[in-house]
C-alpha positions as semicolon CSV with decimal commas, in nm:
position;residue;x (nm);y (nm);z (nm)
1;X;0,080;-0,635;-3,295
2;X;0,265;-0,906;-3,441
3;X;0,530;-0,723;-3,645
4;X;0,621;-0,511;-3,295
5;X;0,678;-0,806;-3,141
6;X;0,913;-0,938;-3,413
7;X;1,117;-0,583;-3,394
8;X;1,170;-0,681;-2,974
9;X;1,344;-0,988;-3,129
10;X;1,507;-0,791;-3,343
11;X;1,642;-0,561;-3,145
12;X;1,763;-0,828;-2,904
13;X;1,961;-1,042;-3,188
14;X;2,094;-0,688;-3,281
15;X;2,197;-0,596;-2,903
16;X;2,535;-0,673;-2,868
17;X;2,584;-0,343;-3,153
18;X;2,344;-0,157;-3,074
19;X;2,234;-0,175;-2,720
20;X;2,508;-0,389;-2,537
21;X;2,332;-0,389;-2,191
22;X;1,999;-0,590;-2,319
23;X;1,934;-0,952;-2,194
24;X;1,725;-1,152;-2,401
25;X;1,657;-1,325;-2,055
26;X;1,604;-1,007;-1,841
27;X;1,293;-1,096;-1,620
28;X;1,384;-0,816;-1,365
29;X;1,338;-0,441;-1,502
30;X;1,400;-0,077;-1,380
31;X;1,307;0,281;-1,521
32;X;0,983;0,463;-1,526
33;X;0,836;0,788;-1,820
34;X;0,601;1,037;-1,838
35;X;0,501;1,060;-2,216
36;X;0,416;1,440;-2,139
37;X;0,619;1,543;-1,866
38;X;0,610;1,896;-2,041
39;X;0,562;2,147;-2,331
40;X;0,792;2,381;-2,362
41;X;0,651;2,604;-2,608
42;X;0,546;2,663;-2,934
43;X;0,718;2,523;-3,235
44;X;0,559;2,444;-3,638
45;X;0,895;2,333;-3,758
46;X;0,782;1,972;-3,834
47;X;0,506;2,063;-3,982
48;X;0,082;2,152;-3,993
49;X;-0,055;1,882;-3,670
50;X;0,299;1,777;-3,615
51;X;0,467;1,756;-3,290
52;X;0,827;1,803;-3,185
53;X;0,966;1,545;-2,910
54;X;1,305;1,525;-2,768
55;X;1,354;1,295;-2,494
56;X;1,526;1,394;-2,142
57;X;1,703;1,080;-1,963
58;X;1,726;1,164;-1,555
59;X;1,844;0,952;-1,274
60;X;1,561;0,774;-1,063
61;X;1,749;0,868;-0,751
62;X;1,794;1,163;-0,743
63;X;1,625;1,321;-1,046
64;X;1,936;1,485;-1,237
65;X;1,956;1,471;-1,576
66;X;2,250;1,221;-1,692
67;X;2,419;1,082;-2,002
68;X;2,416;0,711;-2,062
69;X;2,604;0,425;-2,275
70;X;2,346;0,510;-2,527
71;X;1,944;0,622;-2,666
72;X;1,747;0,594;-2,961
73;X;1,427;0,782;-2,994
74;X;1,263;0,715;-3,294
75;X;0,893;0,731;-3,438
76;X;0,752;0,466;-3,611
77;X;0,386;0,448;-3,845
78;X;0,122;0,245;-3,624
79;X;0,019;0,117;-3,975
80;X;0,337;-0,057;-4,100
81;X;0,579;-0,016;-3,809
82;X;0,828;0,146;-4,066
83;X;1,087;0,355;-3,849
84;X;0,950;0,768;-3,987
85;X;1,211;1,004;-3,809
86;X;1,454;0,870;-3,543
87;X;1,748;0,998;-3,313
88;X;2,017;0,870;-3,105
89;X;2,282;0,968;-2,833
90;X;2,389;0,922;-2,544
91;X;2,187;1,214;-2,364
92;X;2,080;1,385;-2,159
93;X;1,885;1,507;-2,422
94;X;1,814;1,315;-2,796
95;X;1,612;1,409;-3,070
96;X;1,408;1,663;-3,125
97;X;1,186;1,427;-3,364
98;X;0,877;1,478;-3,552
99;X;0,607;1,318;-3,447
100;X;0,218;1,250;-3,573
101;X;-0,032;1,155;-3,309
102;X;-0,266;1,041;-3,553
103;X;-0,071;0,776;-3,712
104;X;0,310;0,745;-3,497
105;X;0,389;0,579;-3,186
106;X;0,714;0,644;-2,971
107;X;1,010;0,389;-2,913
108;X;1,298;0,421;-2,682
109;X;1,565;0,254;-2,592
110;X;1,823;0,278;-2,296
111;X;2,116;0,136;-2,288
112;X;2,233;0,201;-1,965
113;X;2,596;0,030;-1,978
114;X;2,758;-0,036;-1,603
115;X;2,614;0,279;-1,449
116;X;2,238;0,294;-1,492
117;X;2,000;-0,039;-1,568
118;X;1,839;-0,054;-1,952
119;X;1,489;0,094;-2,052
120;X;1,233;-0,016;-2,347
121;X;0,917;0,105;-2,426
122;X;0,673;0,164;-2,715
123;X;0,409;0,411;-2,652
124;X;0,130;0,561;-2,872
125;X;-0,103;0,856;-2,780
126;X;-0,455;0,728;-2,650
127;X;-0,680;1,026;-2,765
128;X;-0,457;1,192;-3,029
129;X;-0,713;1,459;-3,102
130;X;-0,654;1,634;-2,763
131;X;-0,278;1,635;-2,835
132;X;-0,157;2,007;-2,896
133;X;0,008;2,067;-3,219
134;X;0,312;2,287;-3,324
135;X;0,429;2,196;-2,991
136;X;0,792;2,090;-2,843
137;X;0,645;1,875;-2,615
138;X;0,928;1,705;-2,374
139;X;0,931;1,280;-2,257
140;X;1,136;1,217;-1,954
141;X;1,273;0,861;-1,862
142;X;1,427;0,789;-1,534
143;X;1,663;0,547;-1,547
144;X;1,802;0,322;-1,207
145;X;2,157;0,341;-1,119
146;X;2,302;-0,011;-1,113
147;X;2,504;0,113;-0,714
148;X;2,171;0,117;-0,606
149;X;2,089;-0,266;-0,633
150;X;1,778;-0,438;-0,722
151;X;1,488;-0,381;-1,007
152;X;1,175;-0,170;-0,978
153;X;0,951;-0,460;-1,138
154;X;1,016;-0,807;-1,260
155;X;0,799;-1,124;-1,341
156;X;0,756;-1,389;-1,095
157;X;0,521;-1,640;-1,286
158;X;0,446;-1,838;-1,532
159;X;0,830;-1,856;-1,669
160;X;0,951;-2,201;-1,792
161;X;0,668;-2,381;-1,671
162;X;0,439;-2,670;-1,823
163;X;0,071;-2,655;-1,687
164;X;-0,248;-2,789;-1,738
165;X;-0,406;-2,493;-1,607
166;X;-0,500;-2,136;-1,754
167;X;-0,222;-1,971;-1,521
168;X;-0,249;-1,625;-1,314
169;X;0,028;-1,380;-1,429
170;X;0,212;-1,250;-1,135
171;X;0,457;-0,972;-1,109
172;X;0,648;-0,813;-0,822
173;X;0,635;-0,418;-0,789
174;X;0,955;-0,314;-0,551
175;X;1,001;0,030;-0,609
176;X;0,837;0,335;-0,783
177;X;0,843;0,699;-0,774
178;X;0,632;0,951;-0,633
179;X;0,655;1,210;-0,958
180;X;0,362;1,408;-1,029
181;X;0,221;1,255;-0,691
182;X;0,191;0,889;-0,760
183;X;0,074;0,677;-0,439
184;X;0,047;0,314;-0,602
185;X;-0,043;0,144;-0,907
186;X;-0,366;0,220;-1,155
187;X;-0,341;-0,054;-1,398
188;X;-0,149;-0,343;-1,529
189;X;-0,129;-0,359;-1,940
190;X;-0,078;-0,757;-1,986
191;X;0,022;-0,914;-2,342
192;X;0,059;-1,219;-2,371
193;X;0,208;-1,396;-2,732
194;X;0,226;-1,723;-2,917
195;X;0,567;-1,835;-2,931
196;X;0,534;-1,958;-3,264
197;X;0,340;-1,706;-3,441
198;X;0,408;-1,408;-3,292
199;X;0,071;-1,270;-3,245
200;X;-0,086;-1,182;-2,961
201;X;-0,345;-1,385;-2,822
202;X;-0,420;-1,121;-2,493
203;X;-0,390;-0,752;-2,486
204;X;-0,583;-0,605;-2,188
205;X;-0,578;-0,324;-1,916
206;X;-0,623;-0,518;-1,565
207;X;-0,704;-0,203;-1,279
208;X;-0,480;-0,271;-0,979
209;X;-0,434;-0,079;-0,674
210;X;-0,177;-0,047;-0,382
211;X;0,217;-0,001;-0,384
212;X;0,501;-0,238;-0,374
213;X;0,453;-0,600;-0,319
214;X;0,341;-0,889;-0,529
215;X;0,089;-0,845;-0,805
216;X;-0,197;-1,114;-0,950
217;X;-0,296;-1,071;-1,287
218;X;-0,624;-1,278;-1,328
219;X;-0,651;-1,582;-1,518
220;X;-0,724;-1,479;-1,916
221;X;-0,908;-1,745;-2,144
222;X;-0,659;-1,915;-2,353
223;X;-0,606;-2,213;-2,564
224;X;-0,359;-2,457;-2,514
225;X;-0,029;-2,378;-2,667
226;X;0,358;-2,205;-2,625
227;X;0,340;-1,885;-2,454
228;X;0,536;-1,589;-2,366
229;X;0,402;-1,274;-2,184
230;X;0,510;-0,893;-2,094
231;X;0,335;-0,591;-1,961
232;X;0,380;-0,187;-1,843
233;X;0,266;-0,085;-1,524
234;X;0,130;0,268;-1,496
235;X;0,045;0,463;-1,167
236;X;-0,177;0,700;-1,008
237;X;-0,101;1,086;-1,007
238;X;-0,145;1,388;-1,262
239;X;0,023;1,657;-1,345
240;X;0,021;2,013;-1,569
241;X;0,241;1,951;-1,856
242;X;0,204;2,323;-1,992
243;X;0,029;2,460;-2,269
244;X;-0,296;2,377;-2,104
245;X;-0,221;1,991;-2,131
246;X;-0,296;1,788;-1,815
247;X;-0,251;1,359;-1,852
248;X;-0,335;1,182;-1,574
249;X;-0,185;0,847;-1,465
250;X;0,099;1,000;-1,647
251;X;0,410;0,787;-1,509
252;X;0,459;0,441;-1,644
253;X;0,714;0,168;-1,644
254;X;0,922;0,035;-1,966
255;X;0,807;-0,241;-2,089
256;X;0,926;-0,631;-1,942
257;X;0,924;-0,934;-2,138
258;X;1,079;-1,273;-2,103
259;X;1,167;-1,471;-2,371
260;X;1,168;-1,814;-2,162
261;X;0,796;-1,933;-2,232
262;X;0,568;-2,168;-2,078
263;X;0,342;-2,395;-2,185
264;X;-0,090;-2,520;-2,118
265;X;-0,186;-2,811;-2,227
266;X;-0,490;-2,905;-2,081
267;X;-0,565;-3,189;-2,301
268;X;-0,512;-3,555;-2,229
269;X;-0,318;-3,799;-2,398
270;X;-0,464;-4,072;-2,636
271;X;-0,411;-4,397;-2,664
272;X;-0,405;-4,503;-2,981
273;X;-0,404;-4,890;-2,933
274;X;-0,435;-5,116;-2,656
275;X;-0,394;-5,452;-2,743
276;X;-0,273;-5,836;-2,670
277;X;-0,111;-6,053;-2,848
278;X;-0,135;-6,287;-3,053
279;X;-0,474;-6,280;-3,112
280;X;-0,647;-6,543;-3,038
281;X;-0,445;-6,637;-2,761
282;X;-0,396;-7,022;-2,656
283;X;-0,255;-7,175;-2,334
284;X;0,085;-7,267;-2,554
285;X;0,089;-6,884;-2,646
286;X;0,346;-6,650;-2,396
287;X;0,113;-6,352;-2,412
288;X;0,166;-5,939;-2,445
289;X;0,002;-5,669;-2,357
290;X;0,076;-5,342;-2,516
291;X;-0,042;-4,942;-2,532
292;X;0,048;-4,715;-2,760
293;X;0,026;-4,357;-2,677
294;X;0,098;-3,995;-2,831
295;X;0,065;-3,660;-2,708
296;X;0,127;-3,338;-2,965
297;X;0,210;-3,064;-2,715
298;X;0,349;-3,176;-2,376
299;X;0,433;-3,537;-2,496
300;X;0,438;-3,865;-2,271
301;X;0,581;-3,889;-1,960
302;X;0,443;-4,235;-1,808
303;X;0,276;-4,529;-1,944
304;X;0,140;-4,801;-1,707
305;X;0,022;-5,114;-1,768
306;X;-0,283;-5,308;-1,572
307;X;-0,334;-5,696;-1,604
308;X;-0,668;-5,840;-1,408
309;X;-0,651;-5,465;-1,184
310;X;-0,294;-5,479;-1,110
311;X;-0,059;-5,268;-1,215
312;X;0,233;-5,449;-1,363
313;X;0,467;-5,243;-1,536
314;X;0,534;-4,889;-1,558
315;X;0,721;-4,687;-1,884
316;X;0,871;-4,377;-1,828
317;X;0,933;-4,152;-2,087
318;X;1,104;-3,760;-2,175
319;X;0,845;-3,598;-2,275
320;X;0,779;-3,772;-2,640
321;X;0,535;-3,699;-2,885
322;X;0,413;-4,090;-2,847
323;X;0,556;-4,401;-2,703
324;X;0,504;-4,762;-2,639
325;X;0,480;-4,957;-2,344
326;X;0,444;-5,391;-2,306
327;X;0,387;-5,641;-2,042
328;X;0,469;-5,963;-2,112
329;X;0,249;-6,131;-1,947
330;X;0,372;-6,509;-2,051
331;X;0,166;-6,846;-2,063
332;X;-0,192;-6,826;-1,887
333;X;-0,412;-7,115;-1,822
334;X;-0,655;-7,227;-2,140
335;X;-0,948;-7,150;-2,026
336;X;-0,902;-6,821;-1,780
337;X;-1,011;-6,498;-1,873
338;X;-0,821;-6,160;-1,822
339;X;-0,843;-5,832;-1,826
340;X;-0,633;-5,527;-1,936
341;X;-0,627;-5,179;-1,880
342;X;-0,368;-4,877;-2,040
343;X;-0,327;-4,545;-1,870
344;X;-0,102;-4,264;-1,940
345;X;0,046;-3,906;-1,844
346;X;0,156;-3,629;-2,033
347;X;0,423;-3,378;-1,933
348;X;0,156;-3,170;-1,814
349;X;0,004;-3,396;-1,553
350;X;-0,288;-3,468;-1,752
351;X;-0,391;-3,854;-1,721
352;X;-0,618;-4,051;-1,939
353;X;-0,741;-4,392;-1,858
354;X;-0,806;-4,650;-2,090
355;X;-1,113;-4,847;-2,133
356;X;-1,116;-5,249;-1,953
357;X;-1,052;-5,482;-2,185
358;X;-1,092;-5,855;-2,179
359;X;-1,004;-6,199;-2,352
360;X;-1,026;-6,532;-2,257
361;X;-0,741;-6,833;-2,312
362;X;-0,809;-7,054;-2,572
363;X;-0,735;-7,408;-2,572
364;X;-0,585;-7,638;-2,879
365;X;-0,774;-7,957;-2,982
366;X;-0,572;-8,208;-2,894
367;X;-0,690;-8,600;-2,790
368;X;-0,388;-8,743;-2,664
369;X;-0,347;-9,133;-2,744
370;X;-0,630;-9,208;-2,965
371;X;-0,561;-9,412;-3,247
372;X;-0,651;-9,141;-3,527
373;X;-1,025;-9,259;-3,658
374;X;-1,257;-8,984;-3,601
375;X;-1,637;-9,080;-3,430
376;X;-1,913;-8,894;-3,522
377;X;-1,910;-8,669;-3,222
378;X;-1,606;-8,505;-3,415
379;X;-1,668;-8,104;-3,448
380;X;-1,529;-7,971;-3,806
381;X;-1,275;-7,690;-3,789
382;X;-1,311;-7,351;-3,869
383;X;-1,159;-7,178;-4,038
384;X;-1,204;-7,529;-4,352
385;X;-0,795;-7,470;-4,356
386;X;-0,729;-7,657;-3,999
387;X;-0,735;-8,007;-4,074
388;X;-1,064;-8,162;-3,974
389;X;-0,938;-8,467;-3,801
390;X;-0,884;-8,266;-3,499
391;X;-0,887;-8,642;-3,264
392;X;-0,541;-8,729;-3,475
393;X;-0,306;-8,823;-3,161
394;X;-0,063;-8,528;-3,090
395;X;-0,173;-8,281;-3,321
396;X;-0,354;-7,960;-3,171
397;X;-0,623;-7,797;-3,381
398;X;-0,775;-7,478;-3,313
399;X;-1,122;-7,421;-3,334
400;X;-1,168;-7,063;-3,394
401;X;-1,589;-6,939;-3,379
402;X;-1,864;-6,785;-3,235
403;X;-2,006;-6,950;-2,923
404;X;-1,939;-7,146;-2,659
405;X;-1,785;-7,505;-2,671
406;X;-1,689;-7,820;-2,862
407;X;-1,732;-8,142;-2,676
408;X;-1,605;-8,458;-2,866
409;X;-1,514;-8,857;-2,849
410;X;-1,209;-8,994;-2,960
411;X;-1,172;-9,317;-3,046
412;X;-0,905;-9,557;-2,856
413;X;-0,733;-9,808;-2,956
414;X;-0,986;-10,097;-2,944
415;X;-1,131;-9,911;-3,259
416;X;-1,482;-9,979;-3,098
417;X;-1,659;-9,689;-3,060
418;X;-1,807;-9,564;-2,695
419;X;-1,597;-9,812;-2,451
420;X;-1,364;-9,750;-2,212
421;X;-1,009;-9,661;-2,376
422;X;-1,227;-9,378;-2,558
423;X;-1,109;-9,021;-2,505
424;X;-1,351;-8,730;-2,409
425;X;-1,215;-8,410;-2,579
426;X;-1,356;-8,052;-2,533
427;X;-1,242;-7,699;-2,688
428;X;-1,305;-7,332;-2,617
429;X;-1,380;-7,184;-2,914
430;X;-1,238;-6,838;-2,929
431;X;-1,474;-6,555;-3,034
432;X;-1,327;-6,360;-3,335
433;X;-1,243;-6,007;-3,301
434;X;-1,527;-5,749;-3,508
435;X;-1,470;-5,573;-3,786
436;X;-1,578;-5,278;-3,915
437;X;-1,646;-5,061;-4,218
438;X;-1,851;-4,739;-4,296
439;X;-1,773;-4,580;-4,657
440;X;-1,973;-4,298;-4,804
441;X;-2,064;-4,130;-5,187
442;X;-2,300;-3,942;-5,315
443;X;-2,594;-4,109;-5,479
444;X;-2,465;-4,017;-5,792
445;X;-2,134;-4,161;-5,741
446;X;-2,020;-4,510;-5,865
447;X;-1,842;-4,687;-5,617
448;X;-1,843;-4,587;-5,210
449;X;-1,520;-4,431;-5,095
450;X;-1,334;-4,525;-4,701
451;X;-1,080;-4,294;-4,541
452;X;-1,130;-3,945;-4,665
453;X;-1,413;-3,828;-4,900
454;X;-1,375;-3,491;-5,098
455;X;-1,640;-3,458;-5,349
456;X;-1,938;-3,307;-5,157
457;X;-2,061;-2,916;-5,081
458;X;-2,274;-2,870;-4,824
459;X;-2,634;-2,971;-4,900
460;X;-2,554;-3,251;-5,072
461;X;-2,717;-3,563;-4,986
462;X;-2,442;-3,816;-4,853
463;X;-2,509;-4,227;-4,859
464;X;-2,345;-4,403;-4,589
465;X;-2,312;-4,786;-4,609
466;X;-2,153;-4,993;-4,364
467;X;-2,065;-5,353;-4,269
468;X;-1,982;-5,550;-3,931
469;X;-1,832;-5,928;-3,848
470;X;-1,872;-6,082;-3,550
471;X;-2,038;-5,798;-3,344
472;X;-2,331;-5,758;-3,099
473;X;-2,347;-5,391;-3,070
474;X;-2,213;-5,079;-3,350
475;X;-2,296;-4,750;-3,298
476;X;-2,231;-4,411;-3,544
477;X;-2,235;-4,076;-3,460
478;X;-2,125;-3,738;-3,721
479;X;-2,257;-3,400;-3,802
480;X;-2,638;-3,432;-3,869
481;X;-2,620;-3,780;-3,737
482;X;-2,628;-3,823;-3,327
483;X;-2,508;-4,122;-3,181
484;X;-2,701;-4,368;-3,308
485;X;-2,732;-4,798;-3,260
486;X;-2,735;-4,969;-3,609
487;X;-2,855;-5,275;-3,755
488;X;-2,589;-5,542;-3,787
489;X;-2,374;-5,659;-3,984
490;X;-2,487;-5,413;-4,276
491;X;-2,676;-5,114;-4,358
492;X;-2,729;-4,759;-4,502
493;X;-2,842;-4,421;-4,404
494;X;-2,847;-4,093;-4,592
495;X;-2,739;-3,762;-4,426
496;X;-2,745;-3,409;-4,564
497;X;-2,387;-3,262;-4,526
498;X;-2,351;-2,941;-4,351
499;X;-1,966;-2,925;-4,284
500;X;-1,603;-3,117;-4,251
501;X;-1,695;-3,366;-4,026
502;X;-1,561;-3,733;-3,868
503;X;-1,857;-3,989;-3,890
504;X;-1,754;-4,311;-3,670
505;X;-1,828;-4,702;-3,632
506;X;-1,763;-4,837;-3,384
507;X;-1,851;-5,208;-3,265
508;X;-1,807;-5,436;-2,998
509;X;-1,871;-5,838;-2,952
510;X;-1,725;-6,102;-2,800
511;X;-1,405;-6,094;-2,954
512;X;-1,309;-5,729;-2,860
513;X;-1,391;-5,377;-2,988
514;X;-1,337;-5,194;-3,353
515;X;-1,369;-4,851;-3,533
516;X;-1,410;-4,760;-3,843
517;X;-1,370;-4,381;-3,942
518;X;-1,463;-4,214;-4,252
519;X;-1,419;-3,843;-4,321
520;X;-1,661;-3,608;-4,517
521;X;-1,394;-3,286;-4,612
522;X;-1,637;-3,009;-4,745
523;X;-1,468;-2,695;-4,877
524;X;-1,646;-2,373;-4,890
525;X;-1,546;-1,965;-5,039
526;X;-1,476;-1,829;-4,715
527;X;-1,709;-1,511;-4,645
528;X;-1,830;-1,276;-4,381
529;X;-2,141;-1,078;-4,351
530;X;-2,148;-0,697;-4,279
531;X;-2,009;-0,554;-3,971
532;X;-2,270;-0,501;-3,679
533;X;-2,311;-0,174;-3,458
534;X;-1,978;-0,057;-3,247
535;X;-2,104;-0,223;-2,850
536;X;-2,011;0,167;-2,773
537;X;-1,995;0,537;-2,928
538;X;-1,627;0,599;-2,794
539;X;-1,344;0,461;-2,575
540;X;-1,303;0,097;-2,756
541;X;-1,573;-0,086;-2,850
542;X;-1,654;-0,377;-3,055
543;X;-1,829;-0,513;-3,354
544;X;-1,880;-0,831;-3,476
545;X;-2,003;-1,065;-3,775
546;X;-2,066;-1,426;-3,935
547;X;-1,829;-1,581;-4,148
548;X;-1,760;-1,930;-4,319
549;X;-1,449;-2,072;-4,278
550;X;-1,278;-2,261;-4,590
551;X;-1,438;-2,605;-4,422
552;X;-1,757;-2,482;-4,398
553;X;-1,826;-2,404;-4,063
554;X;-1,931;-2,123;-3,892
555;X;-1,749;-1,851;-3,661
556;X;-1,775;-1,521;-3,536
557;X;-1,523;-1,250;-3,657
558;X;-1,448;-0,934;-3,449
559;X;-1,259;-0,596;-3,444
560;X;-1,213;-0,300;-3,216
561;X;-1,409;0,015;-3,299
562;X;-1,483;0,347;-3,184
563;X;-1,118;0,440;-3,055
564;X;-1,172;0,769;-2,986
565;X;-1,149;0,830;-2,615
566;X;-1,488;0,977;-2,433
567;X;-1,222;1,231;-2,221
568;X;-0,934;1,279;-2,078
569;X;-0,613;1,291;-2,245
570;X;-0,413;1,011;-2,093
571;X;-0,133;0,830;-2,241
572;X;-0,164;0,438;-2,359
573;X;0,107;0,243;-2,317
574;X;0,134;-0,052;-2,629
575;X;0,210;-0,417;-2,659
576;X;0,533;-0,457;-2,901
C-alpha cells in the first residue's frame, strides 16, 4: 500500500505535464465507474486467462460518450506496482489493454481540462477467479461537466486540524447516479496514511446507507501522529454485464484524497524541571521560579506559573518543541515558606499539571553589634568552609543542615558573658536538597555503570546498588521490580532482566525531590513463531503469531489470509 500511495504523489508533482487539471489540494471530487459495465464478446488476443479492457469516458449528465483534455489507462502488477501494459488519449475510447486478474489492478486518470472535472482511481478485481477470460470486457467512467457546478463528493473533516481526539471522518455525498439502479450508498472504503511514512495505518470497508447528505465515518483506533486520509464510495444496484457476468454494487466513485493533514496528539506535555532559585534561598536572595517544558508532536503553546496558589505569570508560545517560562518572584521574608506549582498546554489542548512544590526562606547569621568573641552557645557552621565565628559583627553566615534551628548568644561589648548588652541570635537552617543514585552490573562485572547499561541478555541476573543524601522517602520501580520503598541512604537488590527497560529513584526530604534513572538496553535476534489458523476459510481473514522485537519484548504479528471471496463477483475498489 505504501508504494501506491507514493505514485498519487507522483503523479501530482508530475501534473502540470501530464494531467494539467489535478490539484494537489482538491478536497471536492466528481465522476463515478462501473469496473464491468460490459463484455462485449469474445477475444484471446492477450493471451491464455488474459483479459482485454478499453475504457469508455461518458458525460454524467447526460450519458454520451465524450472526448476529454486527456486519459491514461494502464495496468499495473499488485506485487511491485510496476506499470505492465498502459494506454492513453483523449477518448472516448482508450486502450484496449491486457489485463491479469490474478496479479493486475486498473488505474485511470481523467484529465478533464475546462469542460469536464478530473477522475482517479485504482481498482483491482475482488474474486478474480469468477472473472471471464478471453474476454473484451468494457469500464465506463462518467465524468461531471464543469457548466454544471458543484462536486459529487468531497471531505468535510478532519483537514488541517490539531486534536487530541481519535477524530470521526466525515464526507459529504451531493450527487450520484442512478445507473444500473443505484438508490444510495453501500459502503465507504476509508484509508487513512502516515504523513511521514507513507503507509497506511487504516484500510477498511465502513457499510453506509441512504443518499446525499453528510456522511460519519466512525472513529478508527489510531496512534498519535501526522495524518492524511482518502476513500471511494460505492453504491447499491446490479446489473448484467454480458457473458453471463453479473457484479453487484457495481458503480463507484474515483478516489478523493487531500494532501493537507491533521494531526492527534493525545499525549500531555512534560515538564522537565520545575525549580527555584538559588537554592537555598535567603531573605537577601531576589528569588525565581522557573518550568521547563517540551512537547515532540504538537509542541507548547502556554506555560503558567503558580506562586503560594496564584497564578502569576503566563508564557505563551508557537507551538515549540519545549520552552521556558520564569517568575521572578524577588526578596521574601527569612523565615516564610512558599509554594510553587508549573502547568502547561500543548497545541493540542492537552494540559499537564505539575506537582506542589515547597521551600522555606532561609535566614543569614548575623549578630549585629557584638564585639566579635564568640560564647559557648556559638553553633559551628556547616558546611567547615563558612567561617565559624558566625557572632563576628556584620558578617552573615549561613548555616546550611538538617533540622530545625540554631539559637545563640553573642557577646556585647562589656565582654562579660550573659548581661544585658548581650545579643540573642537564632538561624533557620535550610534543609539540603536529596540526591540520588541507582547504577547497575552484572555480578560479574567490575565496576557499576549509571545512565545506560548495554551488556546484559535477558536472563541475566542484574545488581542494582543505589545511594541517597538527605532524604526521608526513595522509591524504585522497573521491569520485574514494582514500585517499591527502599532502605535509605544505600542499598542493593538483584533483578532478573527480561527486556529494555527504565528502572527509577526517586526521593524526597525536606529539601525537595530527586530522580535518578538508569537504563537496562537488552538486545535480542528478532523472531516469530509459525503462523496460526486463517480466523476464516474465505472472504479475508486473519492469522496471527509471537514475535521478539530487537529489544526483547514481545508483540503480536498479523497478516490477511484467505482472500478468496465466499461469492459473488463484485468489484473492490483499492487504497493507492
Amino acid at each position: 500500500m505504501r508504494l501506491r500511495f507514493y505514485l498519487i504523489l507522483a503523479a501530482l508533482v508530475l501534473a502540470s505535464a501530464v494531467l494539467p487539471g489535478l490539484r494537489a489540494d482538491a478536497v471536492e471530487m466528481s465522476g463515478w465507474s462501473t469496473m464491468a459495465s460490459e463484455v462485449v464478446g469474445d477475444d484471446a488476443s492477450c493471451g491464455t486467462g488474459l483479459v482485454k479492457h478499453e475504457l469508455v469516458v461518458r458525460n454524467l449528465d447526460n450519458g454520451n460518450q465524450i472526448s476529454v483534455n486527456g486519459s491514461i489507462f494502464r495496468s499495473r502488477l499488485k506485487s511491485t506496482d510496476a506499470i505492465y501494459e498502459g494506454a492513453s488519449g483523449s477518448g472516448p475510447t482508450i486502450g484496449p489493454i491486457c489485463f491479469n486478474p490474478d496479479d493486475h489492478y486498473l488505474e485511470m486518470y481523467i484529465d478533464g481540462g475546462s469542460n469536464y472535472y478530473d477522475y482517479i482511481s485504482w481498482n483491482e478485481w475482488k474474486t478474480p477467479g469468477l472473472v471471464p477470460r478471453e474476454k473484451l470486457m468494457r469500464t465506463t467512467i462518467w465524468v461531471r461537466p464543469t457548466s454544471n457546478a458543484g462536486f459529487d463528493f468531497r471531505h468535510v473533516s478532519p483537514i488541517n486540524v490539531v486534536m487530541n481526539l481519535n477524530p470521526d471522518y466525515e464526507v459529504q455525498l451531493s450527487n450520484y447516479p442512478t445507473t444500473y439502479g443505484a438508490t444510495e450508498v453501500s459502503t465507504v472504503k476509508l484509508a487513512v496514511f502516515n504523513w511521514l511514512t507513507g503507509d497506511i495505518v487504516i484500510s477498511t470497508d465502513i457499510a453506509l446507507g441512504g443518499g446525499n447528505g453528510l456522511k460519519t465515518l466512525p472513529t478508527q483506533g489510531i496512534a498519535d501522529g501526522i495524518f492524511v486520509w482518502g476513500y471511494y464510495i460505492k453504491l447499491n444496484g446490479s446489473h448484467d454485464a454480458g457473458g453471463g457476468f453479473t457484479p453487484i454494487q457495481e458503480l463507484g466513485s474515483g478516489y478523493s484524497w487531500v494532501d493537507t493533514p491533521f494531526m492527534l496528539d493525545r499525549t500531555a506535555p512534560a515538564i522537565d524541571t520545575a525549580s527555584y532559585s538559588p537554592m537555598p534561598a535567603y531573605e537577601t536572595d531576589p528569588i525565581t521560579i522557573t518550568g521547563n517544558v517540551s512537547d515532540s508532536l504538537a509542541g507548547i503553546n502556554e506555560i503558567r506559573v503558580y506562586l503560594d496558589g496564584i497564578l502569576v505569570n503566563t508564557c505563551a508560545f508557537a507551538s515549540v518543541a519545549s520552552a521556558a517560562c520564569s517568575f521572578p518572584a524577588g526578596l521574601l521574608p527569612a523565615g516564610s515558606s512558599h509554594t510553587y506549582q508549573i502547568e502547561a498546554t500543548d497545541g493540542a489542548g492537552n494540559i499537564i499539571v505539575g506537582a506542589l512544590q515547597g521551600f522555606t526562606v532561609g535566614t543569614t547569621g548575623q549578630c549585629g553589634s557584638a564585639n566579635g568573641s564568640v560564647s559557648a552557645f556559638a553553633p559551628v557552621a556547616f558546611p567547615a568552609t563558612v567561617p565559624n565565628n558566625i557572632c563576628q559583627s556584620g558578617t552573615p553566615s549561613a548555616i546550611i543542615d538538617i533540622g530545625s534551628s540554631f539559637d545563640w548568644t553573642c557577646d556585647g561589648s562589656d565582654s562579660i558573658p550573659l548581661t544585658l548588652d548581650d545579643r540573642a541570635c537564632s538561624v533557620v537552617k535550610v534543609p539540603q536538597p536529596p540526591t540520588a543514585l541507582i547504577q547497575v552490573k552484572r555480578p560479574v562485572d567490575a565496576t557499576y555503570t549509571s545512565g545506560t547499561y548495554s551488556s546484559a541478555t535477558v536472563g541475566d541476573t542484574l545488581e542494582f546498588d543505589w545511594t541517597t543524601n538527605f532524604a526521608d522517602v526513595c522509591t524504585i520501580f522497573g521491569y520485574n521490580w514494582p514500585l517499591e520503598s527502599v532502605s535509605v541512604p544505600v542499598g542493593t537488590k538483584n533483578i532478573i532482566a527480561g527486556t529494555t527497560s527504565d528502572y527509577t529513584l526517586d526521593c524526597t526530604g525536606p529539601g525537595g525531590a530527586t530522580q535518578s534513572v538508569v537504563r537496562v538496553d537488552l538486545t535480542c535476534a528478532p523472531t516469530c513463531g509459525a503462523w496460526g489458523a486463517c480466523s476464516v476459510t474465505c472472504g479475508n481473514g486473519t492469522q496471527d503469531r509471537s514475535c521478539i522485537a530487537a529489544d526483547c519484548s514481545v508483540y503480536n504479528d498479523n497478516q490477511v489470509c484467505n482472500l478468496q471471496g465466499c461469492s459473488g463477483g463484485n468489484w473492490l475498489e483499492v487504497t493507492p
